[in-house]
ROFI-833142 format. One record per residue (C-alpha): x, y, z. Coordinates in steps of 0.5 Angstrom, whole numbers, plus 500, padded with zeros to 3 digits. Example, Ala and Ser with C-alpha at 12.3 -4.5 7.8 and 13.67 -1.06 7.14 Angstrom:
525491516/527498514/
//
This chain:
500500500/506505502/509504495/502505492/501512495/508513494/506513486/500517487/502522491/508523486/504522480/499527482/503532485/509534480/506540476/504537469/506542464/508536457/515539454/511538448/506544449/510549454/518548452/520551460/517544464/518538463/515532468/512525470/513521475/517516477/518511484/523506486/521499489/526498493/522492497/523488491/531489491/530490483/531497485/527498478/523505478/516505475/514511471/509514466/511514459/511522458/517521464/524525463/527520468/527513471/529508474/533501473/539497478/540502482/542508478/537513477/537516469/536523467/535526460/534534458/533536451/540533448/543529454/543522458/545523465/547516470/546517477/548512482/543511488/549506492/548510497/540514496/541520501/547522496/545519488/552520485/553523478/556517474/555519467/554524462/552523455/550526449/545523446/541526440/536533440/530534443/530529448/523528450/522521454/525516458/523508459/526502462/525496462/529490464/536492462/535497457/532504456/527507451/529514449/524518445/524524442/522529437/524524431/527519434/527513438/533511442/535504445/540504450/543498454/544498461/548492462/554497465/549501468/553507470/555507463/549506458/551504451/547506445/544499441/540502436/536507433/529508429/527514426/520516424/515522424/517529427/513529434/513528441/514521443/512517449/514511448/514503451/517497450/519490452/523485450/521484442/516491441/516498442/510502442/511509441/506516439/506522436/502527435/500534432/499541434/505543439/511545439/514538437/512540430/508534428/503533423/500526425/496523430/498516430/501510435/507507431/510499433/516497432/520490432/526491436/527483438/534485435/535492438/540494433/536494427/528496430/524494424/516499424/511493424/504497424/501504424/495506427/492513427/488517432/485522435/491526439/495520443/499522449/502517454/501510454/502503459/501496458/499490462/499482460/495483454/492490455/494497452/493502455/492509450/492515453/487520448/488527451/479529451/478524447/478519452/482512455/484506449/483500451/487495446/488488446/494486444/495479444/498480437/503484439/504488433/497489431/493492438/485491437/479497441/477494446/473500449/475507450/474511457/471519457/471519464/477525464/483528459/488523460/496525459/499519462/499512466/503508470/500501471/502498478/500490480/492491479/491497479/490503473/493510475/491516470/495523470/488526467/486534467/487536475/489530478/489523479/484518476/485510480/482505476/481497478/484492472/480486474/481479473/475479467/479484464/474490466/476497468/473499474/473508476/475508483/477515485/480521483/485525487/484532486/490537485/
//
């Protein structure tokens, strides 16, 4: 329950102002779960930071920076690097990270993890990109109308069982797509005022509608065990996944 508010509260009180609108603020949430020992952070898709082994990993609009959380009350900087421009996002999973940005997405091993090292590189459409992968498929939006200077609305999947080569699978166009989150064989697309997209993805590459939510405008998830956490317009939403595969409104935190 501890790691859960924990979530909540950071995830609902960082000032969210999406880099892809005001240039001058940049957020989402990310927690340690120590009580695992994986010491993995779990993050929104629209996150800057993250993290993964221990090591806390930061991007601004140009840099990856690597901090050590050996010891947590003092993270120490392990290294800086240069990764591209326009760094929008970063995802871990397992031992690699997922860097977004305004045309590009980035893989990055984690294998040292005070010095990642960059495997491969899939370029696309011009927009700002959350993005979120596992061991074989990435998926990553885009969308118009900001600062990104992006012209569509649309959620790209990518191949990267062999990371060095990521391969462009499928396109699926949308409304206006901001973050986005998976659990087992469920999809999680955030639509702005548009709504919530449900996807089965049990076809990996080829996400099928489920249902849509209109409870709020949605930016961001972050599912955690059985629950569905939603950055939405002034707060917080809690949605229950259920076993059956519904989705059940719980709260919303204001603020």
């Amino acid at each position: 329950m501890k790691k859960l508010i924990y979530i909540v509260l950071a995830f609902s009180t960082v000032a969210f102002v999406s880099s892809c609108e005001k240039q001058d603020s940049t957020t989402s949430a990310a927690s340690a779960d120590k009580s695992t020992g994986s010491g993995t952070g779990q993050g929104g898709s629209l996150a800057r930071f993250t993290i993964a082994q221990d090591y806390l990993y930061v991007v601004d609009s140009r840099k990856l920076h690597a901090y050590s959380l050996t010891n947590s009350a003092s993270p120490k900087l392990s290294s800086t690097q240069n990764i591209g421009e326009d760094i929008e996002t970063i995802y871990a999973y397992k031992d690699k990270l997922f860097i977004g940005s305004m045309n590009a997405m980035y893989i990055y091993s984690i294998a040292d993890p005070a010095h990642p090292a960059k495997l491969g590189t899939a370029s696309h459409v011009r927009a700002c990109d959350p993005v979120i992968a596992d061991d074989n498929v990435a998926y990553v939006t885009v969308r118009s109308g900001n600062v990104c200077g992006g012209t569509q609305n649309a959620m790209f999947i990518y191949d990267v069982s062999n990371v060095l080569n990521p391969k462009q699978k499928n396109v699926i166009i949308m409304d206006n797509p901001w973050g986005l989150g998976k659990h087992n064989n469920t999809l999680f697309v955030c639509n702005g005022n548009s709504g919530l997209s449900v996807y089965d993805i049990t076809n990996r590459y080829y996400p099928k509608l489920k249902q849509k939510l209109f409870d709020d405008t949605y930016y961001d998830v972050i599912v955690y065990n059985d629950m569905l956490i939603c950055m939405v317009e002034g707060g917080t939403l809690l949605y229950e996944l259920k076993a059956d595969g519904q989705v059940l409104k719980l709260a919303k935190i204001n603020g």
